[in-house]
N, C-alpha and C positions, 0 to 999 in steps of 0.2 A: 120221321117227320119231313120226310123227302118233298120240296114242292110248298110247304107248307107257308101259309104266311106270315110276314114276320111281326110280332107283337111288340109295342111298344111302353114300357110303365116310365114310372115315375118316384121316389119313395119322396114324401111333402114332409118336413121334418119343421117342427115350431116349436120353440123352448115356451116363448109368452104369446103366442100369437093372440090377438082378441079374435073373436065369431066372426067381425069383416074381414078382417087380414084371411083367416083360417080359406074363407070365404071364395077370396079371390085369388087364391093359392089356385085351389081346384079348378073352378071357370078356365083359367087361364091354362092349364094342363090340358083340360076339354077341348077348349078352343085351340091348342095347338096340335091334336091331333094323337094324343096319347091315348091309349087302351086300356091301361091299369093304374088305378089311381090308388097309390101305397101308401100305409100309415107304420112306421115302427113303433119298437117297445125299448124303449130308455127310459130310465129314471126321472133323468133331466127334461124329458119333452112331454110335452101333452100326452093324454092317455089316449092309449091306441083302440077302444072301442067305441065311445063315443064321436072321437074325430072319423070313425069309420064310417058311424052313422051317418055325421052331418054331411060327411062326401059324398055319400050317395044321394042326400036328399035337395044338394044344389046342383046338382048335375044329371046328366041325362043316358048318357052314351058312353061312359066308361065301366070296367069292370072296378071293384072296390076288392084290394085285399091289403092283408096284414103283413108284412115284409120286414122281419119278420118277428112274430110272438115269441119274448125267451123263455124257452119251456120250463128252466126254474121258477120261472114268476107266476107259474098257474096250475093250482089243482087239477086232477083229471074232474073234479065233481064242477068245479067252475069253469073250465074250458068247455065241460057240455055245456050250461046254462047259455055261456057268452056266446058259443058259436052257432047253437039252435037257435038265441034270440038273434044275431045277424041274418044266418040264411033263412029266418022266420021275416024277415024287415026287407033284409035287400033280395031276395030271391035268387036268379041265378046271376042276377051279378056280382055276389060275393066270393072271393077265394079267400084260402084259407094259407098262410106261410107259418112253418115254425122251423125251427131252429135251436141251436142250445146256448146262446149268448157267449158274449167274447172281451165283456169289458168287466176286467176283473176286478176294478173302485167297485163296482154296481151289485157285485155277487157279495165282497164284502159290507157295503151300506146295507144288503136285504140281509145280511148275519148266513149267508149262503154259501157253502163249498164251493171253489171255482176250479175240482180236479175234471179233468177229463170225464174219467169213468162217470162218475154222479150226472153229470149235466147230460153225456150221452143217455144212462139211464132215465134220468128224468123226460127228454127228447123221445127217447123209447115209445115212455110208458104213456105220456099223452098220442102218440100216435096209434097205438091200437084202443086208447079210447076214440079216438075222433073215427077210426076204422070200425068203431060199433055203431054207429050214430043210425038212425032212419034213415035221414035225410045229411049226407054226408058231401059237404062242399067239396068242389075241388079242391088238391093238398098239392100245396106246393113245401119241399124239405133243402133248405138251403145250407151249405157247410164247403168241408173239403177234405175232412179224414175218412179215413176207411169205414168206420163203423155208420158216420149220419150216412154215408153214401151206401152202403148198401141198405140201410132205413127204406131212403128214397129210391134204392132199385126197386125194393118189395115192394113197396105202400105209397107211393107220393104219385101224383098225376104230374109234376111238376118237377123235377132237380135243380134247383140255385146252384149257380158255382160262383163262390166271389173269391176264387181266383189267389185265394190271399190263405197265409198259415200264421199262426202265433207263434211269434219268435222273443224266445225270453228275453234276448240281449237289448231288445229294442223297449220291450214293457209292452208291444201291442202285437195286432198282424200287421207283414206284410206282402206284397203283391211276388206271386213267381211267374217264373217266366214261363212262356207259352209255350213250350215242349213238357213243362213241368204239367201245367193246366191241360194238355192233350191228354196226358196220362192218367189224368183222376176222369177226363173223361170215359175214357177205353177202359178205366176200371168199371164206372158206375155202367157200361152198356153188358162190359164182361159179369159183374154179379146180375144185373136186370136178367138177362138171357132174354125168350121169347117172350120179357113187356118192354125190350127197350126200345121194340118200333114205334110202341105206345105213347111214352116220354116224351114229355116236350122238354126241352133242353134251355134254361135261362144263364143269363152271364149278366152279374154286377158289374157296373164301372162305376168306378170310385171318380171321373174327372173327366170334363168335356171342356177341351181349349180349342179357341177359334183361331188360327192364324194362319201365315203363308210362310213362318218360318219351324217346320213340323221338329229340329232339334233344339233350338232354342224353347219350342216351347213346352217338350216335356221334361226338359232340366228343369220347368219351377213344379214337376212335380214328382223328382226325385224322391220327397221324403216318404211316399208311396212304397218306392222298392229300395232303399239306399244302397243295397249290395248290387243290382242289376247296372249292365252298362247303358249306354247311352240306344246302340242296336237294339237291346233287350226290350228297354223301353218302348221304343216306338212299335215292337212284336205282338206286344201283352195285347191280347183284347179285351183288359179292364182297364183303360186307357186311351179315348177319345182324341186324337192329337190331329189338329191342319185344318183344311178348308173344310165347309159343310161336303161338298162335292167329295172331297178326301179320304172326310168320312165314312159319306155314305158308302165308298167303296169297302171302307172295311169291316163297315158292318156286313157286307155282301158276301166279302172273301172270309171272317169270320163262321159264318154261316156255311158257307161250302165248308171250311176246314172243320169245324168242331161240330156242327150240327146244332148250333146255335137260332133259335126262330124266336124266341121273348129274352128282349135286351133291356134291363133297368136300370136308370139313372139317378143320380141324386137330386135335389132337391135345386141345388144350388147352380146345376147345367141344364135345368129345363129348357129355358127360351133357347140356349145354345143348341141343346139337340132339338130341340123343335122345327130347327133350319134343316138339318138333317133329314129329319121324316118328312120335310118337303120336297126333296129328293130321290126319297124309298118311296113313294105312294104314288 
């Protein structure tokens, strides 16, 4: 993906949001200049295919995908339905993200296993359903063990890395450090072999902070990595820290190092990085 240009998303995340809120979420993502306009799949938040629909249909010029669908929560026989009726609605501005979820309240609220094994299988086995499709949207496969990532060296147009691992002692994931995140790279391109010129490469940031004081300002987001040092922190490229200018730099040296070209953000840093891709365009 040498030369490539670099994409920009977004994941829009609304626990109550009403149809105008939902509304002006999107416009405002458009209007700053983002490429991918993402819906997840949580328990707690609006449901990820209708909000999928409504984004495409107030909007003009962004791509619409799912960022990402957790493969416990879908049949293969209803992930055909949902995902024929989107690339049936949105055409090719839909992408497709799955995944094998990570929030372990939510596997037990759905009465659902939350070992490795299952969830990777289940991730599996919707992926070579979606790999039978006619009409098969781009696949984008987002994780960080061994098994999603070779998933995504076979089958995915897309690999997610968020950069992050589940750590018992904590009860969630979190963020490793960027010699750690090189490595799952060099893994996913060493199982790809000759598709991994193919691959486009995306990296999750969990946090985009605007300031001119770049360690001060990722100490408030320590609770991200709590074992990494303060160096560590400001290294991770799931971690936005300093001026937009600052930024855009390292979204640039990101790219040269990882191979990095589709960069997604939360919900909560849009207009932040929005400053950013003022920068990069």
């Amino acid at each position: 993906m040498t030369g490539a240009r670099t994409r920009f998303g977004v994941v829009i995340i609304a626990e109550h949001a009403t149809r105008k809120e939902w509304i002006g979420r999107c416009r405002r993502a458009e209007a700053l200049g983002f490429d991918v306009i993402a819906v997840p799949d949580h328990l707690n938040l609006l449901s990820p295919i209708p909000t999928a629909v409504l984004a495409a249909e107030v909007t003009e010029r962004p791509a619409i995908g799912t960022y990402v669908l957790n493969a416990s929560f879908h049949r293969p026989a209803m992930l055909t339905r949902d995902v024929t009726t989107l690339t049936g609605l949105l055409g090719d501005r839909f992408e497709l993200g799955l995944g094998t979820g990570y929030v372990e309240t939510e596997f037990a609220a759905a009465g659902l296993p939350f070992a490795p094994a299952s969830r990777v299988a289940r991730l599996a086995g919707l992926v070579r359903t979606v790999d039978g499709l006619p009409a098969r949207p781009p696949l984008l496969i987002g994780g960080h063990g061994d098994r999603v990532l070779r998933l995504a060296a076979r089958h995915a147009d897309v690999a997610g890395f968020t950069g992050a691992r589940h750590r018992p002692e904590y009860g969630r994931s979190a963020l490793v450090t960027a010699g750690a995140l090189m490595e799952r790279v060099s893994f996913l391109r060493a199982a790809a072999g000759g598709r991994a010129a193919r691959l486009e490469l995306n990296v999750l940031s969990k946090a985009t902070v605007l300031t001119r004081d770049r360690r001060a300002g990722v100490e408030g987001l320590r609770r991200y990595a709590p074992d990494l040092t303060t160096e560590e922190l400001l290294e991770v490229p799931t971690l936005y820290v300093g001026t937009p200018a600052q930024i855009a730099e390292q979204v640039r040296a990101d790219g040269e190092r990882f191979g990095f070209t589709y960069v997604t953000v939360m919900d909560s840093a849009m207009d932040a990085f929005g400053k950013v891709i003022e920068r990069l365009r």
